[in-house]
Structure formats: C-alpha cells, structure tokens
C-alpha positions, -999 to 999 in steps of 0.1 A, spaced: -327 92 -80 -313 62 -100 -327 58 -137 -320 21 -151 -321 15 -192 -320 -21 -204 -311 -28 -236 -302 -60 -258 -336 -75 -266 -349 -84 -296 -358 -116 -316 -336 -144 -316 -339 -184 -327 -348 -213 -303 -311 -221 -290 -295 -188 -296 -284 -164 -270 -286 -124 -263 -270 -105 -237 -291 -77 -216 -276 -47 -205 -286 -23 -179 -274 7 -176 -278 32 -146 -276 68 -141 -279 96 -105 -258 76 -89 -236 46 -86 -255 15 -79 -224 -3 -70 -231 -8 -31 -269 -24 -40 -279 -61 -52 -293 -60 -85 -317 -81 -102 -332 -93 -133 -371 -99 -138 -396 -111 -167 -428 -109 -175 -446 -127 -202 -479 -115 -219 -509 -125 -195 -483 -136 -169 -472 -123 -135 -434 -106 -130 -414 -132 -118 -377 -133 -102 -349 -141 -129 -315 -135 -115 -299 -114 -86 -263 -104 -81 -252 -95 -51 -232 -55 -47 -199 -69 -42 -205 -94 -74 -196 -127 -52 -227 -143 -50 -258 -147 -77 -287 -160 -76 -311 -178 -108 -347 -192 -108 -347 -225 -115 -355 -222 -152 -326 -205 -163 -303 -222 -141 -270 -235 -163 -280 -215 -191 -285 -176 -178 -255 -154 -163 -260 -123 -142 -228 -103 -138 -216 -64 -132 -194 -37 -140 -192 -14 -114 -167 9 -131 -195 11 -157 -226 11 -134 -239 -20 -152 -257 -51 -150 -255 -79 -174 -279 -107 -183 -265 -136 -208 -289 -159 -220 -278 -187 -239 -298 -216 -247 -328 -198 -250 -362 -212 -252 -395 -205 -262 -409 -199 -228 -382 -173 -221 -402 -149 -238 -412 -115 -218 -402 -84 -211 -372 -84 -192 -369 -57 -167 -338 -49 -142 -341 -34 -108 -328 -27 -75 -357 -40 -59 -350 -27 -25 -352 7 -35 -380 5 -59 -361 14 -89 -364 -2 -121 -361 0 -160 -385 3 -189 -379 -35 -200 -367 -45 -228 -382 -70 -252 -369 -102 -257 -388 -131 -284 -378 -162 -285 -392 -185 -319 -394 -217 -320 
C-alpha cells in the first residue's frame, strides 16, 4: 500500500507562486506516472498535470500551461507541483495521485486572492 502526503498549500497573492509537494510512503512509486489534480468548491476534480515514471514526458491542462511545472525525485519518492503565476481561478484543493492504482493524498489547500 502506497500513502501519498501533499504539502505546500496555503494563501498566496494573485501573481505569486507556491510549490506542492508530495510525498509517498510503502513503497517506491518511482516505476508509476504520477499526477496532480484540483478541485474547487462546488466544482468537479479535474486533471492538472502528469509526469510520466521515468520523468521524460509531462503533461498540463490547458490552464496552467507556461505557468505550472510537474517534476520528480525518485531518490526522494516525490512529486512536485510549481505554480507560478497564479490566479484566482487556481483555487482548490490540490490532490496528487497515481491514478492507475487508485491511490491518492488528502489534498492540500491552496487560495489564491485577488
């Protein structure tokens, strides 16, 4: 069993940044793609960003394109999330996951003011 534990959110300034962290525990999640979800209040969970398990290849919804960056740390079974630019909208919980094997984290809170 993997356990996953995001951290990093809080309340920042239209225009600032924060960088997620995710954190995972059992086992190594190194050989699995990883990704990065939101949901806002009244609002379904949508995609964010995906990495793949070797690191080469990530993917972004549209929204965050140019402005949010998904990396890893194998050696530290950790995903990353760096949001820069940030806007109102990208308000939401902010969840990480390995989707394909149904695990994911708690979520971590992250406010945006405008």
């Amino acid at each position: 069993q993997v356990q996953l534990v995001e951290s990093g959110g809080g309340l920042v300034q239209a225009g600032g940044s924060l960088r997620l962290s995710c954190a995972a525990s059992g086992r190594t999640v190194s050989t699995y793609p990883m990704g990065w979800f939101r949901q806002a209040p009244g609002k379904e969970r949508e995609f964010v960003a995906a990495i793949s398990s070797g690191g080469d290849n990530t993917y972004y919804t549209d929204s965050v394109k140019g402005r949010f960056t998904i990396s890893r740390d194998s050696a530290k079974n950790t995903v990353y999330l760096q949001m820069n630019s940030l806007k109102p909208e990208d308000t939401a919980v902010y969840y990480c996951a390995v989707q394909s094997r149904g695990y994911w984290g708690q979520g971590t809170q992250v406010t945006v003011s405008s």
